[in-house]
N, C-alpha and C positions, 0 to 999 in steps of 0.2 A: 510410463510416458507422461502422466496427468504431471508428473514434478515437473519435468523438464520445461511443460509448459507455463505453469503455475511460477516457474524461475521467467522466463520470458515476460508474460506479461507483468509479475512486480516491476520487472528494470523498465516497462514502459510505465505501468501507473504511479511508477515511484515518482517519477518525473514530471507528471501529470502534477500529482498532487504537492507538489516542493511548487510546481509555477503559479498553482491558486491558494495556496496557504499565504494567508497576510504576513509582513514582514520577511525579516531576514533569517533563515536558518542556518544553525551553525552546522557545521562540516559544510563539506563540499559535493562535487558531485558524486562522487562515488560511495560517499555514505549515504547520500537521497537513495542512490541506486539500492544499496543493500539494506535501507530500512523499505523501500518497495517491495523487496523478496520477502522478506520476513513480512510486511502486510500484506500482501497476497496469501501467502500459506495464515497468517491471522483472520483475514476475511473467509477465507475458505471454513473454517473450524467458524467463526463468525455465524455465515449462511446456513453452516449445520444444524448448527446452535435455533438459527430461526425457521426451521425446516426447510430447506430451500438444496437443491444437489447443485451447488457452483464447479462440479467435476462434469459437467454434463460432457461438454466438448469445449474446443478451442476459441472459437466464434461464438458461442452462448452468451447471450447478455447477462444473463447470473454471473458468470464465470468474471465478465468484465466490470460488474458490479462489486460483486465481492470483492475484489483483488482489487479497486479503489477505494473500495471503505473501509479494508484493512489498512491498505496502504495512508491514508489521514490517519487512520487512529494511530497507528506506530508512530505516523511522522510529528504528530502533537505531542505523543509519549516523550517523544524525542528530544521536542524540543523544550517539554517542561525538564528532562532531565539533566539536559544540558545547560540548562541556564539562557534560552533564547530568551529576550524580548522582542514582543514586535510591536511595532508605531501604529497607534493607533492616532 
């Protein structure tokens, strides 16, 4: 059940974090969406990594933590591999 959730909130912190990342990122909405899944399940192994259980539950602020700091770090991954620039 923890995936299904962990899919959930990627697609919301994906999106979170494509609105305060500076500049323009390449793809569109639906690759923010699924570089969010894939940083949620990053942040999750992330929290592990820093001792921290971001599987607690749903509503945990670990849970909502991690799954946005995974979600920036794919989305910056993302966008150095794609060739974004953003205006500084």
């Amino acid at each position: 059940m923890w995936i299904l959730s962990w899919i959930v909130i990627g697609l919301i912190m994906g999106a979170i974090a494509r609105a305060i990342m500076p500049g323009r990122a390449s793809g569109g909405w639906v690759v923010t969406l699924i570089v969010g899944v894939v940083g949620a399940f990053v942040g999750g192994f992330i929290g592990r990594a820093f001792g921290s259980d971001p599987n607690q539950e749903f509503w945990s602020f670990s849970t909502w933590f991690w799954a946005f700091i995974g979600s920036l770090v794919v989305l910056l991954i993302w966008g150095l591999i794609s060739g974004r620039r953003s205006k500084a």
